[in-house]
OpenMM code with the backbone's topology and positions (N, CA, C; nanometers):
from openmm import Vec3, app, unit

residues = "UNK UNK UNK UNK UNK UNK UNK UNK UNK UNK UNK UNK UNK UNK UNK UNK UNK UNK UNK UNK UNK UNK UNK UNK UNK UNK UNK UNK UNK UNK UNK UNK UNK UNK UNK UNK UNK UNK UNK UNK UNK UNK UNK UNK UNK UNK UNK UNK UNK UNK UNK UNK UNK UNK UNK UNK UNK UNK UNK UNK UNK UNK UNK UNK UNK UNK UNK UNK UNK UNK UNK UNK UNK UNK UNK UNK UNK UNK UNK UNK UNK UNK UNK UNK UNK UNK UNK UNK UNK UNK UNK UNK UNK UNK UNK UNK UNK UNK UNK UNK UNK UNK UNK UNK UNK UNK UNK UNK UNK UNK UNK UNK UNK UNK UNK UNK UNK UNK UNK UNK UNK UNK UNK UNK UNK UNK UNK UNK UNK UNK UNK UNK UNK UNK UNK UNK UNK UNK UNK UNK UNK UNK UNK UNK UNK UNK UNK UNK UNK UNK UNK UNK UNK UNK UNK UNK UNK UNK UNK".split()
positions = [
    Vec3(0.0847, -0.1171, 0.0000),
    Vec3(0.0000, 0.0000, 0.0000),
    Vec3(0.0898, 0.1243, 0.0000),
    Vec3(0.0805, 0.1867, -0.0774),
    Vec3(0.1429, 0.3263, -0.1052),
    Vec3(0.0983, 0.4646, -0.0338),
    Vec3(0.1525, 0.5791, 0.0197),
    Vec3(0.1210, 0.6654, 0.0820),
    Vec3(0.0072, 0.7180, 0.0260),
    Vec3(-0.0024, 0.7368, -0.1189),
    Vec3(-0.1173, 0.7693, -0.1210),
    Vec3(-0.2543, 0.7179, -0.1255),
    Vec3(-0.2652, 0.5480, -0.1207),
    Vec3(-0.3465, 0.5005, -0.0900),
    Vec3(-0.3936, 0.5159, 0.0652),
    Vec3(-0.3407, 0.5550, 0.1795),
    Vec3(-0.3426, 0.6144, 0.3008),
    Vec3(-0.4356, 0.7083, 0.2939),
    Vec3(-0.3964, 0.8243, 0.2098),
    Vec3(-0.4552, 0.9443, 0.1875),
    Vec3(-0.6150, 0.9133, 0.1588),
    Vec3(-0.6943, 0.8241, 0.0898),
    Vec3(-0.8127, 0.8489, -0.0008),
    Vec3(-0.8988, 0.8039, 0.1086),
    Vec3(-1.0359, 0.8564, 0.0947),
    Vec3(-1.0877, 0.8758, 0.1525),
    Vec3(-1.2402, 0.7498, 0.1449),
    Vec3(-1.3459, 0.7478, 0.1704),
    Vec3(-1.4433, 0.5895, 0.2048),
    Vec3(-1.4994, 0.6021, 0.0651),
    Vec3(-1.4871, 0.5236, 0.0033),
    Vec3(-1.5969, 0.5117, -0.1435),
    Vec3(-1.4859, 0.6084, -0.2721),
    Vec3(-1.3522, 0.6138, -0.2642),
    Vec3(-1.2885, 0.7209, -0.2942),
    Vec3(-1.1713, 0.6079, -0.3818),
    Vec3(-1.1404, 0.5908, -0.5248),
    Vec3(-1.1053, 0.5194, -0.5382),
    Vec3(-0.9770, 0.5414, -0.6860),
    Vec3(-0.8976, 0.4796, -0.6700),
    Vec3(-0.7605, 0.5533, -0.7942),
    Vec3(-0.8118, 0.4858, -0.9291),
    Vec3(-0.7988, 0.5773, -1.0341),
    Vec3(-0.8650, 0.5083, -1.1623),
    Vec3(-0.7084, 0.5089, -1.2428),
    Vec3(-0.6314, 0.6170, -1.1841),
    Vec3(-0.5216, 0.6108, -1.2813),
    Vec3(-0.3600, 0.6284, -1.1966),
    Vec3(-0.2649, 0.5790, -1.1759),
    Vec3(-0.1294, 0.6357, -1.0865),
    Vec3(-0.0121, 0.6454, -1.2491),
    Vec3(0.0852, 0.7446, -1.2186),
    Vec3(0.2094, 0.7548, -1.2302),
    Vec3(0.2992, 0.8011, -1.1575),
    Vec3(0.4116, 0.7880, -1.2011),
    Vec3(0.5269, 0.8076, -1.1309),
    Vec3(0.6035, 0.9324, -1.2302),
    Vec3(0.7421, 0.9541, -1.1736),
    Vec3(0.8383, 1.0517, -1.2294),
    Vec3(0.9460, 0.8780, -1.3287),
    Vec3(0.9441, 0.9748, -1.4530),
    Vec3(1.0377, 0.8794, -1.5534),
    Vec3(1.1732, 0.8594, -1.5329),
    Vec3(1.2117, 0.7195, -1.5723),
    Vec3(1.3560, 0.7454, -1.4935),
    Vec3(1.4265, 0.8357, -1.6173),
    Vec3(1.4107, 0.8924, -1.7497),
    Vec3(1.4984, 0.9978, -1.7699),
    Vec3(1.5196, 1.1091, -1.6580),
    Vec3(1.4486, 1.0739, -1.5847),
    Vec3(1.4907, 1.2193, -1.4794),
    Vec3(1.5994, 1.2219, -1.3723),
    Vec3(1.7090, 1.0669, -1.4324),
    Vec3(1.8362, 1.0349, -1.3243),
    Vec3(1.9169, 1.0281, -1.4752),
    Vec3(1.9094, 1.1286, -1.5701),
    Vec3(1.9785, 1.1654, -1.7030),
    Vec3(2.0738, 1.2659, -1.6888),
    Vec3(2.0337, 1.3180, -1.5880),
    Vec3(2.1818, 1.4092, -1.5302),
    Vec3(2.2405, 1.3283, -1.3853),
    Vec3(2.2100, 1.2587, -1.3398),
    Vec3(2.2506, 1.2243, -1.2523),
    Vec3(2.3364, 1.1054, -1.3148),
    Vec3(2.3062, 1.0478, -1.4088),
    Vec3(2.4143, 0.9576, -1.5183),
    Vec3(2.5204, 0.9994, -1.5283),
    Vec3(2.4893, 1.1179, -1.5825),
    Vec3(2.5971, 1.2389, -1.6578),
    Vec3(2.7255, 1.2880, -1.5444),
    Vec3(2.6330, 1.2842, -1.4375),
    Vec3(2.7353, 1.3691, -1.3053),
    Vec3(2.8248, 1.2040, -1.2771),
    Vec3(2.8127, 1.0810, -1.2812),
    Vec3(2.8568, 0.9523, -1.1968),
    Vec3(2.9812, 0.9200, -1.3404),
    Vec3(2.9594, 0.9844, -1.4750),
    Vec3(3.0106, 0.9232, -1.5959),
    Vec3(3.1535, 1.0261, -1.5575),
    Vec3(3.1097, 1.1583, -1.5324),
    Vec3(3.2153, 1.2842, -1.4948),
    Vec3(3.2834, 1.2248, -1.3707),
    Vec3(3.2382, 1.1965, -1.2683),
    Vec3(3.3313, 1.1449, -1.1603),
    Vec3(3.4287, 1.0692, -1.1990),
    Vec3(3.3527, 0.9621, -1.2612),
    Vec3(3.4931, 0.8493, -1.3041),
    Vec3(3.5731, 0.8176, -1.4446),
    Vec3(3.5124, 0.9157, -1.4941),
    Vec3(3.5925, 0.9933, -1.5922),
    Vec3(3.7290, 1.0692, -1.5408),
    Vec3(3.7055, 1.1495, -1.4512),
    Vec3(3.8138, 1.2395, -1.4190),
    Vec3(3.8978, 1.1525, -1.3148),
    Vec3(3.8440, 1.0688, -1.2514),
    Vec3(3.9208, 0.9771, -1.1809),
    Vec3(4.0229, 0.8870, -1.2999),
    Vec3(3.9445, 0.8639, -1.3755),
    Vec3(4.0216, 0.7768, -1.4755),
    Vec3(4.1606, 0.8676, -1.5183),
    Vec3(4.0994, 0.9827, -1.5462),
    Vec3(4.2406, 1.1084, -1.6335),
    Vec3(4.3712, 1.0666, -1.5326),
    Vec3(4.3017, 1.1143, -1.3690),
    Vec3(4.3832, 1.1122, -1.2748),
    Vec3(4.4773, 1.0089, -1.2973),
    Vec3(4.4328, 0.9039, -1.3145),
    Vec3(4.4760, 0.7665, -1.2507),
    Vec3(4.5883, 0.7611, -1.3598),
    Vec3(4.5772, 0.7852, -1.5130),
    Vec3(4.6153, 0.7683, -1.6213),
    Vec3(4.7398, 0.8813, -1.6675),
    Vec3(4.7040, 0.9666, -1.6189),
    Vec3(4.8038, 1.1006, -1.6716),
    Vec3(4.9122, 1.1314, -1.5289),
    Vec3(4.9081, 0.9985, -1.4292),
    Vec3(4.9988, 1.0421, -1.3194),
    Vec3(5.0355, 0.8805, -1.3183),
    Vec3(5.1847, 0.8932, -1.2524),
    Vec3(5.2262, 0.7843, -1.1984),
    Vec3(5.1884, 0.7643, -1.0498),
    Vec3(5.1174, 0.6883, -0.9996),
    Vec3(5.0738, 0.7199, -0.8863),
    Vec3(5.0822, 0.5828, -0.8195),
    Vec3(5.1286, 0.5378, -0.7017),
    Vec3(5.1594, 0.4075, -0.6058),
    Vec3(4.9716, 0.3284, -0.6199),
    Vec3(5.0357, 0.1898, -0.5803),
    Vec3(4.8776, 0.1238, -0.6152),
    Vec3(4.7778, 0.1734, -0.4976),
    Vec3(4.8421, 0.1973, -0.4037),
    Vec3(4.6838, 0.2795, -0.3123),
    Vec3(4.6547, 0.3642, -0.2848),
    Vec3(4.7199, 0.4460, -0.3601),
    Vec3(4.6379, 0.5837, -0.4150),
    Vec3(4.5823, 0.5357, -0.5201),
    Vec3(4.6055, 0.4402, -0.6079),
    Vec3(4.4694, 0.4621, -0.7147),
    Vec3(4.3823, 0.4101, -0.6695),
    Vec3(4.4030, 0.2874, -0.5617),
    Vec3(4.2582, 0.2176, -0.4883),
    Vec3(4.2036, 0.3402, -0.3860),
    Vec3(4.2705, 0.3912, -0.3311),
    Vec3(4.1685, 0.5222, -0.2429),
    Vec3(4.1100, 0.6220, -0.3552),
    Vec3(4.1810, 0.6282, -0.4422),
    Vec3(4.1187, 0.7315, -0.5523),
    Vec3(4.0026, 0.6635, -0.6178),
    Vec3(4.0136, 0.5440, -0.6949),
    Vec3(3.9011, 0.5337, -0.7240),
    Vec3(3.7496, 0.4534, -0.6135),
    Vec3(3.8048, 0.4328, -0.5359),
    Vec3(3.7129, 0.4354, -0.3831),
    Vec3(3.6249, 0.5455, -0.3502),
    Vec3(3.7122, 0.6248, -0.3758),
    Vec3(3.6885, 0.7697, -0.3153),
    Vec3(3.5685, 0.8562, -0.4519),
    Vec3(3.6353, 0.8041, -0.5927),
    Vec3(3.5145, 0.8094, -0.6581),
    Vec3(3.3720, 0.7615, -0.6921),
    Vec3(3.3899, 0.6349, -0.6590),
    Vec3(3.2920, 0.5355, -0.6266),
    Vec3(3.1577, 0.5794, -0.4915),
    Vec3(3.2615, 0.6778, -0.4042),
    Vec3(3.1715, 0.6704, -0.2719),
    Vec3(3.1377, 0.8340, -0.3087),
    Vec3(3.1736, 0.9016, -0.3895),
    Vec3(3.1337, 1.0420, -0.4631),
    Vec3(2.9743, 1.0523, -0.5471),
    Vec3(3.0336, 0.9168, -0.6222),
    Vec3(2.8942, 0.8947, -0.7484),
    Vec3(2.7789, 0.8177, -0.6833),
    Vec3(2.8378, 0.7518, -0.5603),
    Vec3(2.6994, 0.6919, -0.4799),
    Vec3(2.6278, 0.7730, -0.4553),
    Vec3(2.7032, 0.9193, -0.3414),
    Vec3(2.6652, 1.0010, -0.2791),
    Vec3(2.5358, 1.0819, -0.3412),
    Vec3(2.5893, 1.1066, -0.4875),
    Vec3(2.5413, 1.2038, -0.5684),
    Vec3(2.4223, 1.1668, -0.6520),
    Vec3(2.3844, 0.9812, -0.6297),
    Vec3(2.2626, 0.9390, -0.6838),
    Vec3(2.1333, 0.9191, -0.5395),
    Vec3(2.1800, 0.9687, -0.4238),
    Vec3(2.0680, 0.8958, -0.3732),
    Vec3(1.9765, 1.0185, -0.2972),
    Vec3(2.0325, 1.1305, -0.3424),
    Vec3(1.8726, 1.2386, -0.3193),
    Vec3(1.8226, 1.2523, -0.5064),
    Vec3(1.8708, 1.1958, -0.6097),
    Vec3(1.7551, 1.1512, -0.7145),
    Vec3(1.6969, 1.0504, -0.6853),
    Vec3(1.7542, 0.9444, -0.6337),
    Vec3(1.6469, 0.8621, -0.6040),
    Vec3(1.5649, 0.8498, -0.5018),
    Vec3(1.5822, 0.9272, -0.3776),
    Vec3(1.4831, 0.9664, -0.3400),
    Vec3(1.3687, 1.0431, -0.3872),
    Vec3(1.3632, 1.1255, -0.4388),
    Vec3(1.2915, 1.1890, -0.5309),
    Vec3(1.2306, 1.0995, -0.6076),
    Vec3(1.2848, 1.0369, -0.6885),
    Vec3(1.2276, 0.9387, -0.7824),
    Vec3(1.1347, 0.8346, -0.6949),
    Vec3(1.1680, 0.7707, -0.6322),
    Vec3(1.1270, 0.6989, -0.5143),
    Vec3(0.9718, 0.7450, -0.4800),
    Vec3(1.0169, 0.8540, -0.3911),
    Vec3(0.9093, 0.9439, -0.3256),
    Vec3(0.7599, 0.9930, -0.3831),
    Vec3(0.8113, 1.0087, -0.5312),
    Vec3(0.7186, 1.0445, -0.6105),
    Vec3(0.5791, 1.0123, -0.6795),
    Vec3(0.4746, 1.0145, -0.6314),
    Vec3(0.4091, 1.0135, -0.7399),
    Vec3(0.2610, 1.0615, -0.7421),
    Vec3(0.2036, 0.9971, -0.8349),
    Vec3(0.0643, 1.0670, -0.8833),
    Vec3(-0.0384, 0.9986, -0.9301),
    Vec3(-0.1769, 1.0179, -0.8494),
    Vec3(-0.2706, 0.9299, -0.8819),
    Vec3(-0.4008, 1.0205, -0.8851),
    Vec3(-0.5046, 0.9893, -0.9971),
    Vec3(-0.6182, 1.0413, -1.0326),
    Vec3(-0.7362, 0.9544, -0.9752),
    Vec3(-0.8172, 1.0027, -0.8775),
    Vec3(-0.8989, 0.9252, -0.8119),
    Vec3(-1.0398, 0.9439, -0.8796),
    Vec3(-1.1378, 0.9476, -0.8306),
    Vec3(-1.2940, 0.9306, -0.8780),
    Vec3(-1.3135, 1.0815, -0.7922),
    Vec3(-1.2650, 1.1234, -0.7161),
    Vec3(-1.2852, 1.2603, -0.6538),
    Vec3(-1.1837, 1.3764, -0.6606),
    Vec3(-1.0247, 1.3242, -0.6758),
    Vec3(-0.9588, 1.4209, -0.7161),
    Vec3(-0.7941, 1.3930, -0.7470),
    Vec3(-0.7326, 1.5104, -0.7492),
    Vec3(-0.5884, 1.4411, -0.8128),
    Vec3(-0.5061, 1.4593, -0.6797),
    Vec3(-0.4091, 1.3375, -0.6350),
    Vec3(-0.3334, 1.3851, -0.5080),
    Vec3(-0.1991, 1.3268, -0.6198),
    Vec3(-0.1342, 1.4667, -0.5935),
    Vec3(0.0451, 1.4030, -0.6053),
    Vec3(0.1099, 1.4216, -0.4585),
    Vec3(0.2051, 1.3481, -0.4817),
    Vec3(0.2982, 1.3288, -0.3482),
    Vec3(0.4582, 1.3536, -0.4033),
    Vec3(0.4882, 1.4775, -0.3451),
    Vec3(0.6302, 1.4965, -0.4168),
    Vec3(0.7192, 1.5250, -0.2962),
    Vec3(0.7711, 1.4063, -0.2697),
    Vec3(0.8603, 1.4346, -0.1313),
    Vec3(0.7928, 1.3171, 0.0160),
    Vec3(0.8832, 1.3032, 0.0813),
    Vec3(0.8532, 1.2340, 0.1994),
    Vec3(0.7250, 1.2289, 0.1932),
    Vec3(0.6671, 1.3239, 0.2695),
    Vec3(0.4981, 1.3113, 0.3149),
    Vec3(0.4645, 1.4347, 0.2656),
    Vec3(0.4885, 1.4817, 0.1633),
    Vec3(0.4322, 1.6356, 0.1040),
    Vec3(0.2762, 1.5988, -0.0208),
    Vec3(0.1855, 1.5696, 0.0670),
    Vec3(0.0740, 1.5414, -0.1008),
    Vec3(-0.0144, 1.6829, -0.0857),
    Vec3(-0.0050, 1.6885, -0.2336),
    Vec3(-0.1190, 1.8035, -0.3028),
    Vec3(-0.1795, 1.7277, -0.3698),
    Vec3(-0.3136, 1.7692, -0.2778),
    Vec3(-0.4530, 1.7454, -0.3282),
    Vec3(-0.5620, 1.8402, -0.4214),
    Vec3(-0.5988, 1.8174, -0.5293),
    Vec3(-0.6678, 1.8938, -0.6202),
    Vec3(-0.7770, 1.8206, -0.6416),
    Vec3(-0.9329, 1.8975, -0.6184),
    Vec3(-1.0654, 1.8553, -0.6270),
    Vec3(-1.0524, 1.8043, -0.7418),
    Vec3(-1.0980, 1.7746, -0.8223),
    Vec3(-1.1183, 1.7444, -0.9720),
    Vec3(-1.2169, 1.8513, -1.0751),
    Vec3(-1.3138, 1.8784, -0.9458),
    Vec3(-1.4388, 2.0017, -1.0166),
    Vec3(-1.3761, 2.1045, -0.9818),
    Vec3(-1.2289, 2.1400, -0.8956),
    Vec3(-1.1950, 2.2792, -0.9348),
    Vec3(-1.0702, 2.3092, -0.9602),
    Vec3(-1.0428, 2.2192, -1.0620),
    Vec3(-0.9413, 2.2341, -1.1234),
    Vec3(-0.9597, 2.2862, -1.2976),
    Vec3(-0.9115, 2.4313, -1.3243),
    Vec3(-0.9596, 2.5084, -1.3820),
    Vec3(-0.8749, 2.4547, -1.5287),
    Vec3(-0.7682, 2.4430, -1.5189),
    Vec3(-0.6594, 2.3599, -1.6263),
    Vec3(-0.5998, 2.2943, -1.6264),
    Vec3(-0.5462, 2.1730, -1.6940),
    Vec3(-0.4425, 2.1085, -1.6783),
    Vec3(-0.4063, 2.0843, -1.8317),
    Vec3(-0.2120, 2.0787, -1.7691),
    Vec3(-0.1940, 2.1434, -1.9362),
    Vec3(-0.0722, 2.0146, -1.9217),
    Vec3(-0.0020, 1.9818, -2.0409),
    Vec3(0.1004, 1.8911, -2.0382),
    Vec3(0.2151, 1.9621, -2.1443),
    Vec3(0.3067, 1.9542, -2.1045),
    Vec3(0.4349, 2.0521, -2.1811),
    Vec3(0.5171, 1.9410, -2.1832),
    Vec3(0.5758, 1.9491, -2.3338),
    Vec3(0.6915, 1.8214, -2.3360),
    Vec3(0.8179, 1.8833, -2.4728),
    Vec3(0.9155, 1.9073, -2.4330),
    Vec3(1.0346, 1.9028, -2.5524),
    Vec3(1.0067, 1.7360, -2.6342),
    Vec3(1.0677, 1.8095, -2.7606),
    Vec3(1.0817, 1.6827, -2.8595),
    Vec3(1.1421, 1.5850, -2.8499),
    Vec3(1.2388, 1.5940, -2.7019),
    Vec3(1.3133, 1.4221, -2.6702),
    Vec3(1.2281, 1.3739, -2.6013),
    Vec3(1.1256, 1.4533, -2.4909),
    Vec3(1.0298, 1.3872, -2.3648),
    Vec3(0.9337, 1.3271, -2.4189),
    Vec3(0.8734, 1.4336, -2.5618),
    Vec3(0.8087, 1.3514, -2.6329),
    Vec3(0.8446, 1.1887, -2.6835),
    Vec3(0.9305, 1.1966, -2.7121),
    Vec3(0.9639, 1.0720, -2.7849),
    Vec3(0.9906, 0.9810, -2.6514),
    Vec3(1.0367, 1.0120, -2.5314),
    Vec3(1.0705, 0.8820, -2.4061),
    Vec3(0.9688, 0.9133, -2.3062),
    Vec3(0.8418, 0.9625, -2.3693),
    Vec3(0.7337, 0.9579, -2.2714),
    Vec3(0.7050, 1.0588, -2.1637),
    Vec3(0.7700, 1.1691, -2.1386),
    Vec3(0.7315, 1.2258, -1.9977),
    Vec3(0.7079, 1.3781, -2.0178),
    Vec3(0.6964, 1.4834, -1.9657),
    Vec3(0.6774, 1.5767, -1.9417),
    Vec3(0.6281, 1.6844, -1.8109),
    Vec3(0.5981, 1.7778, -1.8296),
    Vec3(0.5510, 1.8662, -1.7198),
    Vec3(0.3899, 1.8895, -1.7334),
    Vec3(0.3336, 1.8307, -1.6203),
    Vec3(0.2051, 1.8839, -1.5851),
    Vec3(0.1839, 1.9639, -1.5013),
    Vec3(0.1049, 2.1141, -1.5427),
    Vec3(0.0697, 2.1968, -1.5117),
    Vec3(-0.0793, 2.1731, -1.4528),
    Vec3(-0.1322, 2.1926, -1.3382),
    Vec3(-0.2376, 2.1972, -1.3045),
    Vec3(-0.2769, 2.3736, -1.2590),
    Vec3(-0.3941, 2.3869, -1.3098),
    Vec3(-0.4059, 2.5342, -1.3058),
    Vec3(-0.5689, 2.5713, -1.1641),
    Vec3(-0.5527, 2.6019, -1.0500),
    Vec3(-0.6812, 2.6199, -0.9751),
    Vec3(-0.7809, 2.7097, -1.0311),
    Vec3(-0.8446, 2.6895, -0.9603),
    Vec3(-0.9836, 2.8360, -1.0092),
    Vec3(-0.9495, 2.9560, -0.9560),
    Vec3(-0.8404, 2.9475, -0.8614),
    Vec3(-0.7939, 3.0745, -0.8637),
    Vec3(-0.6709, 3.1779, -0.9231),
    Vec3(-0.6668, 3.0698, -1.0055),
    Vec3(-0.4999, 3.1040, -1.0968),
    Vec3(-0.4154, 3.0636, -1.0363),
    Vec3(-0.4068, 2.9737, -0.9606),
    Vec3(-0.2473, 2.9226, -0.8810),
    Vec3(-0.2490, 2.7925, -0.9245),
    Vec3(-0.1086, 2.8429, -0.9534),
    Vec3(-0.0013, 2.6940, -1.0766),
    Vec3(0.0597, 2.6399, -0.9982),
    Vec3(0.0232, 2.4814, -1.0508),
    Vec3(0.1185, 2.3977, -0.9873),
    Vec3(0.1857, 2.2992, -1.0525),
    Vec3(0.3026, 2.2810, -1.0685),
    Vec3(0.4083, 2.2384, -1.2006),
    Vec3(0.4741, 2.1088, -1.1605),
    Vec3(0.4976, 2.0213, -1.2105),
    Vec3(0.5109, 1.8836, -1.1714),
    Vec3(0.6175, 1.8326, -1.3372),
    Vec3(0.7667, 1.8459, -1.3137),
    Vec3(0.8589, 1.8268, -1.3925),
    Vec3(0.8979, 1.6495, -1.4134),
    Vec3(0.8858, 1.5784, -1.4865),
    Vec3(0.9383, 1.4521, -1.5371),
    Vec3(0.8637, 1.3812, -1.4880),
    Vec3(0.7080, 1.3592, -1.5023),
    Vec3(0.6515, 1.2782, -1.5055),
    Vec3(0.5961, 1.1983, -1.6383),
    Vec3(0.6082, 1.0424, -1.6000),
    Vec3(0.5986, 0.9344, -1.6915),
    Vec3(0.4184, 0.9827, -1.7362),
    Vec3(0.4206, 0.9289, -1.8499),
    Vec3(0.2656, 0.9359, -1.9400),
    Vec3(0.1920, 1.0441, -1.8764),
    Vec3(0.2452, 1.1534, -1.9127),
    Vec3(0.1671, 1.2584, -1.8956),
    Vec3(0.0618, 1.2714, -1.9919),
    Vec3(0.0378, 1.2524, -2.0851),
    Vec3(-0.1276, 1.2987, -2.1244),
    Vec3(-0.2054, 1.1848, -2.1039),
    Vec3(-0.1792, 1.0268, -2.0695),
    Vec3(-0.2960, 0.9507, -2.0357),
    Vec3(-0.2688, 1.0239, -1.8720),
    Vec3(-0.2226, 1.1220, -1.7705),
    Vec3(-0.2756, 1.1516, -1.6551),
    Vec3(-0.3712, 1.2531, -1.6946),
    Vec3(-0.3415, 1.3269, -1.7730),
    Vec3(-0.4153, 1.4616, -1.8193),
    Vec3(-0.5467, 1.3841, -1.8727),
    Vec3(-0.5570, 1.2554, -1.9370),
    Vec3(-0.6946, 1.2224, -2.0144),
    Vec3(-0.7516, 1.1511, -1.8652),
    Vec3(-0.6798, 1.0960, -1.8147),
    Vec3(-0.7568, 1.0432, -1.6917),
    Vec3(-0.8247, 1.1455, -1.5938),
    Vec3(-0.7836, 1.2701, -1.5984),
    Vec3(-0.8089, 1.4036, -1.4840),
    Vec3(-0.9789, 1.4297, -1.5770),
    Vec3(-0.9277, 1.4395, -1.6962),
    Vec3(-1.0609, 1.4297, -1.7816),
    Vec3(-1.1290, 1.3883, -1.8008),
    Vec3(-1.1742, 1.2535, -1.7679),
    Vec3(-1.2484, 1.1686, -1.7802),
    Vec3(-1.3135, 1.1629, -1.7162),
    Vec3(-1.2968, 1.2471, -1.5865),
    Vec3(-1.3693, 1.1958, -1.4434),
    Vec3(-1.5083, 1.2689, -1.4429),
    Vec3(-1.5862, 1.2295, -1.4331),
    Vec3(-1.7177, 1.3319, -1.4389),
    Vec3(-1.7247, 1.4316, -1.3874),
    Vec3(-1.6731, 1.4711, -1.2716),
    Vec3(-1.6706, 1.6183, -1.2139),
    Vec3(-1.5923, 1.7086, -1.2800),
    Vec3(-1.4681, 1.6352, -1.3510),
    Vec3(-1.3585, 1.7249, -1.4694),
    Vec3(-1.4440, 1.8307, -1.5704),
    Vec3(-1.5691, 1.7796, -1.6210),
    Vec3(-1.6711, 1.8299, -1.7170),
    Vec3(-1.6154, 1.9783, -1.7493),
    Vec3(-1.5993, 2.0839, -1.6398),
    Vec3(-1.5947, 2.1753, -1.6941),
    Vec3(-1.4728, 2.2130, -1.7210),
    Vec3(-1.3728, 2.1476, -1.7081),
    Vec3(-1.2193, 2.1903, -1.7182),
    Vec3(-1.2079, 2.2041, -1.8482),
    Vec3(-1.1479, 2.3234, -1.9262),
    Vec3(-1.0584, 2.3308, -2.0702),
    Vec3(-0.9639, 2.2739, -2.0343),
    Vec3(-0.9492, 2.2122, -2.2147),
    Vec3(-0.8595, 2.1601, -2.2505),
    Vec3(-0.7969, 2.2355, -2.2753),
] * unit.nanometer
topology = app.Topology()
chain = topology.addChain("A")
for resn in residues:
    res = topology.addResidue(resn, chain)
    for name in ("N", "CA", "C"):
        topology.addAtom(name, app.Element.getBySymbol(name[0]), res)
């Protein structure tokens, strides 16, 4: 059972969940490839005794760990489900935003031409009072956006 199954309420029930895509540990690749990359230069462009290169590349190893595990918390932590009454995301430990479904004034999905192509994007949910709320690298964003829609109370939301 997931935190946000905790959250819902008697007769209150999830028609749709996602999560954040793992392109969104695509810089965090990038930062672990640079660590031991430059460890490698090190190791390679110096004459250096054998345990300094075992503390060196140790020492990179326990760098690129370091530097993956608040994305994956995040990644972890994350996610998003469309109920029969409203949308709760959970972004963080115990942080959920809850959105009625009947007063949610927009929801919009924004995607560059690579997110397009590996699935994810930014959903924008817009209140009835003009306050935005932006939700970066989430997986199948427009079946969440068609699911927010579908729901009978959605009726009056623009597309």
């Amino acid at each position: 059972m997931t935190y946000l199954d905790e959250q819902l309420t008697p007769g209150e029930q999830v028609v749709f969940r996602a999560r954040l895509h793992p392109a969104t540990f695509a810089g965090t690749a990038a930062f672990v490839a640079f660590v031991f990359a430059a460890a490698g230069l090190i190791v390679s462009r110096n004459d250096l005794p054998r345990e300094t290169v075992a503390v060196l590349w140790l020492g990179a190893a326990v760098v690129a760990l370091l530097g993956c595990v608040s994305p994956y918390l995040r990644w972890r932590t994350a996610e998003f489900a469309v109920t029969t009454r409203r949308v709760l995301v959970r972004a963080g430990r115990r942080v959920v935003h809850a959105f009625e479904i009947r007063r949610i004034e927009r929801i919009e999905v924004r995607q560059a031409p690579w997110a397009r192509l590996l699935g994810y994007g930014w959903v924008v949910v817009v209140g009835p009072d003009g306050a935005v709320d932006a939700f970066r690298g989430v997986a199948r964003p427009h079946a969440l956006r068609e699911a927010v829609l579908r729901q009978p109370a959605a009726a009056p939301a623009r597309r």
